[in-house]
Residue frames relative to the residue before (quaternion, step in Angstrom):
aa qw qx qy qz dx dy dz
X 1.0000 0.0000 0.0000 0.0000 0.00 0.00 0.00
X 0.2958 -0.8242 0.4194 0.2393 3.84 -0.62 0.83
X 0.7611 -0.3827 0.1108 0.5118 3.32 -0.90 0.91
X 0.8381 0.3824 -0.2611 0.2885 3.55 0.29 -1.87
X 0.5441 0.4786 -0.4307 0.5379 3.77 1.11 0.27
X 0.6371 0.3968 -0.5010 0.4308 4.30 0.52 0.29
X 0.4436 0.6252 -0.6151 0.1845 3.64 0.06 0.56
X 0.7819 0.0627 -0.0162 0.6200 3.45 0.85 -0.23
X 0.0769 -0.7588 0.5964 -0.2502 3.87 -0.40 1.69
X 0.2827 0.8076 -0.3775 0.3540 3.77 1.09 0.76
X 0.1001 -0.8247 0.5266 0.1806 3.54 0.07 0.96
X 0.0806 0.7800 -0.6178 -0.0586 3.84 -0.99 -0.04
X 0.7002 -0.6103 0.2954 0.2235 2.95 -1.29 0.67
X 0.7887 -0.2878 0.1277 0.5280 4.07 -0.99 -0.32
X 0.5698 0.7305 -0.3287 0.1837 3.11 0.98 -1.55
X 0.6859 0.5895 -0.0672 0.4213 3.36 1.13 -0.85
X 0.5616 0.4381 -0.2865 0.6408 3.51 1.60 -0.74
X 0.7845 0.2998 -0.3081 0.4470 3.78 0.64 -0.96
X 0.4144 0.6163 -0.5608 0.3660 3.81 0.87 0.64
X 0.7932 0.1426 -0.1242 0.5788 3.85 1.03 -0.67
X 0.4287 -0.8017 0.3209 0.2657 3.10 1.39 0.81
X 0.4818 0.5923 -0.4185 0.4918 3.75 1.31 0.94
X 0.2673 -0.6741 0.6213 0.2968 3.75 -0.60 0.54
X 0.0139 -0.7516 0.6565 0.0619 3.98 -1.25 -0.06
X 0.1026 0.7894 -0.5847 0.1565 3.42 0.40 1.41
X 0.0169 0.7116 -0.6984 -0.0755 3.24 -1.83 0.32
X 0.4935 0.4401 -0.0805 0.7459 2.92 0.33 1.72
X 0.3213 -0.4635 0.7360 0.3745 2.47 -2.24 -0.83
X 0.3809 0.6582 -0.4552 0.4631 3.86 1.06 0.94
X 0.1063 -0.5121 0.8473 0.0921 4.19 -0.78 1.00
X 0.0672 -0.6579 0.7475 0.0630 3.66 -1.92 0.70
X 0.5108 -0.6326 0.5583 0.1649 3.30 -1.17 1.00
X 0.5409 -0.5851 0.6013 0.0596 3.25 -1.74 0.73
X 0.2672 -0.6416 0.4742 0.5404 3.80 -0.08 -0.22
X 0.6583 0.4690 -0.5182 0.2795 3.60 0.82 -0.04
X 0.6032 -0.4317 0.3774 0.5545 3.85 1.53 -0.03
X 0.6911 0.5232 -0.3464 0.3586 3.66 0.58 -0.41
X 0.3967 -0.5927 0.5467 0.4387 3.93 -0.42 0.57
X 0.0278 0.6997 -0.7067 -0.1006 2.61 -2.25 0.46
X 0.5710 -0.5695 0.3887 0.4456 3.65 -0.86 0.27
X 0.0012 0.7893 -0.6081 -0.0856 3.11 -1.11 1.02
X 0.0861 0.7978 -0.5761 0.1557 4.00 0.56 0.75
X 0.4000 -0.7251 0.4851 0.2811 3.02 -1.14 0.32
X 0.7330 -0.4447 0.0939 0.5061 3.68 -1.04 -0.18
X 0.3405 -0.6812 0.5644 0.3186 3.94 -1.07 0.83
X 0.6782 -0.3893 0.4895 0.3858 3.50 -1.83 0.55
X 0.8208 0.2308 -0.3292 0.4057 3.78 -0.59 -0.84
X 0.5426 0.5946 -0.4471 0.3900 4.10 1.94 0.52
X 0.3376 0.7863 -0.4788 0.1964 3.53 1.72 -0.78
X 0.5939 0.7366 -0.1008 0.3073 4.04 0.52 -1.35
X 0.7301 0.5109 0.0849 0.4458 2.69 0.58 -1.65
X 0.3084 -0.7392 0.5290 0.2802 3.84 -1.14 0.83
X 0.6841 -0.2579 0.3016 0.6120 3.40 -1.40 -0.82
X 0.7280 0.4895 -0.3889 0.2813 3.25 0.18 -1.62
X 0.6628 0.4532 -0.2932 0.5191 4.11 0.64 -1.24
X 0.7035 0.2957 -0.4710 0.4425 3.95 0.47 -0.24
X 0.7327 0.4631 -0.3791 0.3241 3.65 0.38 -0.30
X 0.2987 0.7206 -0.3027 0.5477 3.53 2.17 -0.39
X 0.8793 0.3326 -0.1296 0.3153 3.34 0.35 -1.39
X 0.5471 0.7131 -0.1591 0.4084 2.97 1.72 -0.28
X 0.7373 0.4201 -0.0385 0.5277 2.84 1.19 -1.41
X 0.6009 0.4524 -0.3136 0.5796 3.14 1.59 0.06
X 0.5834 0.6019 -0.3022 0.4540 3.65 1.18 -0.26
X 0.7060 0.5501 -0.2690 0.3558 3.04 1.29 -1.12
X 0.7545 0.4165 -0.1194 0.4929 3.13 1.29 -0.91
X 0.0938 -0.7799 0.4929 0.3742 3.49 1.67 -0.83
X 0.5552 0.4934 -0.5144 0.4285 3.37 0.08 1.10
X 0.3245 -0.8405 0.4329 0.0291 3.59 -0.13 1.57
X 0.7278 0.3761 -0.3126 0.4807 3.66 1.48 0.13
X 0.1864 0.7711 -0.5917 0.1436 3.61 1.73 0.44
X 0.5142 0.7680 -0.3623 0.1206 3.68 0.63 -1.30
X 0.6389 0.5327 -0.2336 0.5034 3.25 1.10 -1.27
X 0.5201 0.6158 -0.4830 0.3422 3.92 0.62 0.04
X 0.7765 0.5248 -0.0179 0.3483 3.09 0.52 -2.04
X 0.1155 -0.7540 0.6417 0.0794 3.27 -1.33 0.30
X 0.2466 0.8062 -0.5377 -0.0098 3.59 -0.51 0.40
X 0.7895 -0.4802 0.2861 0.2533 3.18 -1.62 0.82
X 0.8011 -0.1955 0.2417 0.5115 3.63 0.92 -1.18
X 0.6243 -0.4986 0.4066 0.4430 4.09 -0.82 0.92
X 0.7663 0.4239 -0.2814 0.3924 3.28 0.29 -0.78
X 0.5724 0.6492 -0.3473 0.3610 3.58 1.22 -0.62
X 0.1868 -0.8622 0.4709 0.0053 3.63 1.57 1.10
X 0.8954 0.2241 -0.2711 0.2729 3.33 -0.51 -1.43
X 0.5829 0.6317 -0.4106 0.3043 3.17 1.22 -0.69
X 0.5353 0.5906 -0.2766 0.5368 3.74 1.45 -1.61
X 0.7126 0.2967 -0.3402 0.5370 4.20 0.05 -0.88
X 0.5313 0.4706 -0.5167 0.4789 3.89 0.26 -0.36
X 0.5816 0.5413 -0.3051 0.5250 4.09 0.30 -1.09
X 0.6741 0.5749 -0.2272 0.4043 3.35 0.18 -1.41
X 0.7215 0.3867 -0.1571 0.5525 4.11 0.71 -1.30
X 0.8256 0.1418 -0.2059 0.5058 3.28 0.13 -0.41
X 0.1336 -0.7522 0.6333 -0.1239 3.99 1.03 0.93
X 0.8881 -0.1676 0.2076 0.3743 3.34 -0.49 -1.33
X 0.0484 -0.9480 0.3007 0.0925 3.20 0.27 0.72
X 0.5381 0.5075 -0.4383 0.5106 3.34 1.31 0.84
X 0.5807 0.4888 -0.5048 0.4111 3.22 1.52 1.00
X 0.4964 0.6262 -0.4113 0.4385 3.37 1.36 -0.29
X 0.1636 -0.6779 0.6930 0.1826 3.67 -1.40 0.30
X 0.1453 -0.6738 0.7109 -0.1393 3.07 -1.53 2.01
X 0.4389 -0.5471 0.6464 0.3003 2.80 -1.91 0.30
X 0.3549 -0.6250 0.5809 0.3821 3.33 -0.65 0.57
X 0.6547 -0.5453 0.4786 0.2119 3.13 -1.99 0.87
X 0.5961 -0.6005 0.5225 0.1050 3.42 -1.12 0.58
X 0.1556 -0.9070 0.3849 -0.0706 3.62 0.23 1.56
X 0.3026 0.7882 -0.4502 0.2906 3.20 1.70 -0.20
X 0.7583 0.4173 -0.2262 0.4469 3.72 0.15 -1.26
X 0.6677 0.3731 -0.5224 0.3769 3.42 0.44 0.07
X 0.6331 -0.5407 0.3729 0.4095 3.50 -2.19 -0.09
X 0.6547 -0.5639 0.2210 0.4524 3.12 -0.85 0.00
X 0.6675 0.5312 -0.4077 0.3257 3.72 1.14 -0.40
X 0.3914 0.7469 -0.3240 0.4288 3.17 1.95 0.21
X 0.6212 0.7109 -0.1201 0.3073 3.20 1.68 -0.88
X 0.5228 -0.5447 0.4384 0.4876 3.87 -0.46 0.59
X 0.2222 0.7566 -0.6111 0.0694 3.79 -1.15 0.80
X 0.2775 -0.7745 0.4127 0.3909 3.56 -0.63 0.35
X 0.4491 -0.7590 0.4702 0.0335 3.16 -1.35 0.80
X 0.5331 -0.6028 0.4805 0.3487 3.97 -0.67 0.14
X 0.2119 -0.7641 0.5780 0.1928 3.55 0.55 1.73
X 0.6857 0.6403 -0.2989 0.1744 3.66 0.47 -0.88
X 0.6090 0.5539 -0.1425 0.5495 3.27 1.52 -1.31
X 0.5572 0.5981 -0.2984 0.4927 3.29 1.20 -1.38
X 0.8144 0.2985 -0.2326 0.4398 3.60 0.40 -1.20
X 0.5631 0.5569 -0.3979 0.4631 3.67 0.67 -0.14
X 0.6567 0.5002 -0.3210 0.4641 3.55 1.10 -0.34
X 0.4597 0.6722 -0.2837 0.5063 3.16 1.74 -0.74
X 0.7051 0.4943 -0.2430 0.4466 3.13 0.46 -1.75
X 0.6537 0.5994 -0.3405 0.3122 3.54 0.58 -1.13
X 0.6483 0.5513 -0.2448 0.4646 3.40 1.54 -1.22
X 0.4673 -0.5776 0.5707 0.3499 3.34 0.98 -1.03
X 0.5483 0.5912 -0.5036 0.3102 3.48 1.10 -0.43
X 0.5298 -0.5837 0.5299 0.3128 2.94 -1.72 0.81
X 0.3884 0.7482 -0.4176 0.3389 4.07 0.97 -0.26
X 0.7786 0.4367 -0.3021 0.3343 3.25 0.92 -0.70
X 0.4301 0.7252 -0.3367 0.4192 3.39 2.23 0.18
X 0.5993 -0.4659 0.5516 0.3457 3.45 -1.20 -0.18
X 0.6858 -0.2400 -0.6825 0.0786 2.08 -1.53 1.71
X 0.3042 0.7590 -0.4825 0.3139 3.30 1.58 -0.02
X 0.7388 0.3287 -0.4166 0.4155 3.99 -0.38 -0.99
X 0.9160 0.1584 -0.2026 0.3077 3.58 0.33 -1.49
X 0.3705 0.5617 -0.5952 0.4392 3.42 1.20 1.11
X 0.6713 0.4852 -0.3465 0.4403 4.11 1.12 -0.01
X 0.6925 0.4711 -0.2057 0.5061 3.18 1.31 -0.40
X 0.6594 0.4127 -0.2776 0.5637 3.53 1.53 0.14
X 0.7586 0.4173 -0.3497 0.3578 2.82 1.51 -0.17
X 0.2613 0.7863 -0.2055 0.5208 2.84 2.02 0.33
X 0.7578 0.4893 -0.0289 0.4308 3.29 0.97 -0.98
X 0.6832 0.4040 -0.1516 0.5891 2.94 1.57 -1.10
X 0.7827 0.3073 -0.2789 0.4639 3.43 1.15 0.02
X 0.4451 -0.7753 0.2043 0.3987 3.33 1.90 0.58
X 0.5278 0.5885 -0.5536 0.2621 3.27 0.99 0.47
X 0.5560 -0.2443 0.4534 0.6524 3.54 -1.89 -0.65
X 0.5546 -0.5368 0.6164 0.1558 2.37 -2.06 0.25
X 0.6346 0.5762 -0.2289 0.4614 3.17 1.22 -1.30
X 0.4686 0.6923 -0.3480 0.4244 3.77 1.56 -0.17
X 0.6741 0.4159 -0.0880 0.6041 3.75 1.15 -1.56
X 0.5541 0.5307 -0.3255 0.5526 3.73 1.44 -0.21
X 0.6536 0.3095 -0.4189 0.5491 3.70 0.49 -1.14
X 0.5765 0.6406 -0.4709 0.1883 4.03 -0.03 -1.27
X 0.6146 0.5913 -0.2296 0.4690 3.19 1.70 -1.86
X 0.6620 0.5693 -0.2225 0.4338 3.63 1.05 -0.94
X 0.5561 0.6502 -0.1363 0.4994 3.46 1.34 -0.72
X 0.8560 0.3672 0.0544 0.3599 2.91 0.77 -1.59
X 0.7466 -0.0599 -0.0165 0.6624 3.10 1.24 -0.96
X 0.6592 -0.5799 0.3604 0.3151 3.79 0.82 0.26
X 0.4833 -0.7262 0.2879 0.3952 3.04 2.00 0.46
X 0.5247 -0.6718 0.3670 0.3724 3.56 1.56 1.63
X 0.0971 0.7761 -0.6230 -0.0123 3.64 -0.30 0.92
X 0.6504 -0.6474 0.2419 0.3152 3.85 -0.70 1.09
X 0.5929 0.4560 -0.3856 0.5402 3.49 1.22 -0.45
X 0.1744 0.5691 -0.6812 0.4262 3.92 0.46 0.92
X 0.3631 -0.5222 0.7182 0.2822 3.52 -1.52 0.57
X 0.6380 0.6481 -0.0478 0.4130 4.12 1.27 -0.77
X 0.2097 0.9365 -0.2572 0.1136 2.82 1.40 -1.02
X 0.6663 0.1803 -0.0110 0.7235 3.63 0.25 -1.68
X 0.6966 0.3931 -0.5280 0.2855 3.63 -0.54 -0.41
X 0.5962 0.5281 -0.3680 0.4799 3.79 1.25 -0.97
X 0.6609 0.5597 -0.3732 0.3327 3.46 0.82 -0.74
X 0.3643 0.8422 -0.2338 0.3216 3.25 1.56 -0.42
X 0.5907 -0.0589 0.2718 0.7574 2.95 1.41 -2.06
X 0.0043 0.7383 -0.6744 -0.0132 3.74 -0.28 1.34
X 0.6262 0.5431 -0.3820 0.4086 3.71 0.97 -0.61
X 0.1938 -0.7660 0.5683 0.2296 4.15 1.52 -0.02
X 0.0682 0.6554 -0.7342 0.1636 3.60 0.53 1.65
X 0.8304 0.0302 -0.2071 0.5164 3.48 -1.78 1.05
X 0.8035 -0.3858 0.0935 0.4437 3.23 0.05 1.92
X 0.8282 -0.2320 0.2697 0.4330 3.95 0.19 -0.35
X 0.5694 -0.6927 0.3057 0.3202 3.49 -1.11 0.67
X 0.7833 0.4572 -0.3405 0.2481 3.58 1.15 0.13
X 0.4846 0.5457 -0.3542 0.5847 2.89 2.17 0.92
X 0.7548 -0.0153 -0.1900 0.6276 3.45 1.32 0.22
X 0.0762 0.7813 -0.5880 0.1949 2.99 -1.05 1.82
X 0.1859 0.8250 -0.4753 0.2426 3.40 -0.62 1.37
X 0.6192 -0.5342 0.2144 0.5340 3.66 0.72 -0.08
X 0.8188 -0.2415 0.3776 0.3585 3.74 -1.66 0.14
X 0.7280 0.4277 -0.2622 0.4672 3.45 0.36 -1.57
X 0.7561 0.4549 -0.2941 0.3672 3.66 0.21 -1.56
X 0.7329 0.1847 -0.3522 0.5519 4.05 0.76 -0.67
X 0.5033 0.4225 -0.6515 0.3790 4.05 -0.02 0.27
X 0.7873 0.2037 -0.4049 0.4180 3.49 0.09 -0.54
X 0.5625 0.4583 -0.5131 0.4587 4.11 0.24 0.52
X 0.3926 0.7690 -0.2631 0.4304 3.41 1.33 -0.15
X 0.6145 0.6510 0.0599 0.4416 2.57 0.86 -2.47
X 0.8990 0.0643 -0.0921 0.4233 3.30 -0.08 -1.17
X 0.4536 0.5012 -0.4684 0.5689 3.71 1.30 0.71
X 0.4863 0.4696 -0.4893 0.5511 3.68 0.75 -0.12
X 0.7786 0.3370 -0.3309 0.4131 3.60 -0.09 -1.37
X 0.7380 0.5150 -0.3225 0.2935 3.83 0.46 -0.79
X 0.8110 0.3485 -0.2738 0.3820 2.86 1.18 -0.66
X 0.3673 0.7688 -0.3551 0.3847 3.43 1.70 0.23
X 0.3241 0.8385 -0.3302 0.2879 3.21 1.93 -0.69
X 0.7980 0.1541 0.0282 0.5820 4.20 -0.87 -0.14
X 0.3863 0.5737 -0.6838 0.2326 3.64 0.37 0.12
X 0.5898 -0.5235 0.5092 0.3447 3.77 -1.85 0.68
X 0.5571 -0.5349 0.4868 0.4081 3.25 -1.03 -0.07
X 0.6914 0.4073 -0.2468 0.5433 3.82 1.27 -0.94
X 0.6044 0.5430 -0.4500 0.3707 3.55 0.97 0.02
X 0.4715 -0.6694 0.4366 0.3728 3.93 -1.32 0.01
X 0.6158 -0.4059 0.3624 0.5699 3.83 -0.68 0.61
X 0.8414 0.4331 -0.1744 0.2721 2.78 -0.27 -2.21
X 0.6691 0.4417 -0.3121 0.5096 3.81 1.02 -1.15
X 0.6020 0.4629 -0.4764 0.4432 4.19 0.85 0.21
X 0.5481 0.6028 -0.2583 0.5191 3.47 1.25 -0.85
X 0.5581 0.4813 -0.4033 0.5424 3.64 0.63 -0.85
X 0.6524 0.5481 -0.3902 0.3490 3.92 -0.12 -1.64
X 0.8561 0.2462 -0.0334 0.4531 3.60 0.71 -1.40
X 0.5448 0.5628 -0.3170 0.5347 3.99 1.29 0.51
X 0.8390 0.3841 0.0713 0.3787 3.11 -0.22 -2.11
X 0.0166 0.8257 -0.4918 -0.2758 3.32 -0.71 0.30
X 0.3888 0.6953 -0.3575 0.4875 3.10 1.86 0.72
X 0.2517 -0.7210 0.6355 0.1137 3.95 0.16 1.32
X 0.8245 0.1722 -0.4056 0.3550 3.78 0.17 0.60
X 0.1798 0.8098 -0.4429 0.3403 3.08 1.25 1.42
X 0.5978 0.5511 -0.1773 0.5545 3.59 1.36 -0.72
X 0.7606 0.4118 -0.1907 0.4643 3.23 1.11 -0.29
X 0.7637 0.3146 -0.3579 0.4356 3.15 1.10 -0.33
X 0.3799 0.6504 -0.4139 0.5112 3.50 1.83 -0.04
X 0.6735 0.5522 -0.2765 0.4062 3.59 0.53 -0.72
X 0.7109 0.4689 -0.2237 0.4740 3.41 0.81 -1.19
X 0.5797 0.4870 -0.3514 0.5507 3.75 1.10 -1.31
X 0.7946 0.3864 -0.2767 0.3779 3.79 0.24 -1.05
X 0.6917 0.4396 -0.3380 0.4626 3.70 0.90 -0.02
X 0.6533 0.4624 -0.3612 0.4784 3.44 1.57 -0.04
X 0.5334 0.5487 -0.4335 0.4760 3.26 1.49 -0.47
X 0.3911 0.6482 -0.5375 0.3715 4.26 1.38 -1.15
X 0.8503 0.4392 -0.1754 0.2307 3.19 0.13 -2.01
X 0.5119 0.4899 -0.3297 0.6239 3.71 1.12 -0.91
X 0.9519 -0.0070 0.0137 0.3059 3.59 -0.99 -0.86
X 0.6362 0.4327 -0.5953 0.2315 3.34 0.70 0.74
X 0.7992 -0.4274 0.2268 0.3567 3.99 -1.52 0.91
């Protein structure tokens, strides 16, 4: 195996192939990303012998997705900065991939799809300035929300957490809105639209909600296995229990 594929040799289990609903085996081995997500880890093909870092990872990431102008999304640090660029690469677009949707049984119920006071919800928005409370941003979260039965107001607090719910005087603004939830480390290393990270969101919310205790909190089991901020659970909590109170029916 050549050097720039050992940075991260971490086996893990299914849970991870059916988050982007793509297996990536080598082997009979799925390897993890440091963000948790599988990524190819093959070594160099014959017709790659030729070829530098920059044109074999180019080609990849276009292979993965068969779409030869993905490039222009991404940003990355350096050729060599492999796993992060092939992690990007698999989950490109996920409303092109077909999944089974995850299994909601195990969560609580305020975890659950419910409808909500779009109206209150957005006036609170408004109040922030956030640009969330525009089109297509609010009701591409709230449908996606639906379609993966969760609250909505869940993928709302995260946004609230995360970026302060993208207020407009950002110099950034729309581009964070892109990816307020900074899936794969942050929105200016993955950037693609509302639809593709709410629903990758989505199904890291449900997966990793997995084995929580009964005496434990969602959000503070989710923290243990997401965040590497330990006061992430808390401020997701607070945004999402004030949003409970403001806008739920």
């Amino acid at each position: 195996m050549n050097d720039y594929f050992k940075k991260v040799r971490k086996p893990i289990g299914k849970f991870a192939c059916t988050l982007i609903g793509a297996s990536v085996i080598m082997g009979n081995t799925v390897y993890a990303s440091p963000t948790g997500y599988p990524y190819q880890t093959e070594g160099i093909k014959s017709t790659e012998k030729n070829k530098s870092y920059s044109e074999i990872i180019e080609s990849r990431r276009a292979l993965s997705r068969g779409d030869a102008n993905i490039s222009d999304k991404y940003s990355y640090a350096s050729d060599k900065d492999y796993y992060d660029i092939n992690t990007v690469a698999q989950v490109a677009s996920s409303s092109k991939i077909t999944v089974e949707k995850e299994s909601t049984m195990h969560l609580p119920d305020h975890f659950l799809y419910t409808e909500i006071n779009e109206s209150k919800l957005r006036e609170y928005l408004n109040n922030k300035n956030s640009v969330l409370a525009e089109e297509p941003y609010f009701s591409e979260i709230i449908s996606t929300s639906r379609e993966f039965n969760l609250n909505p107001l869940i993928l709302f607090a995260i946004t609230g957490q995360e970026q302060g719910f993208v207020p407009k005087h950002h110099s950034n603004a729309y581009s964070i809105a892109n990816n307020p939830y900074n899936v794969f480390y942050s929105w200016q290393r993955y950037n693609t639209n509302i639809e593709d990270t709410s629903k990758i969101v989505s199904r890291t919310i449900i997966d990793l909600s997995k084995g929580c205790p009964a005496n434990m909190d969602t959000f503070t089991w989710i923290n243990k296995r997401y965040a590497s901020d330990q006061g992430w659970s808390k401020g997701v909590n607070r945004f999402f229990n004030e949003l409970r109170t403001i806008a739920c029916n």
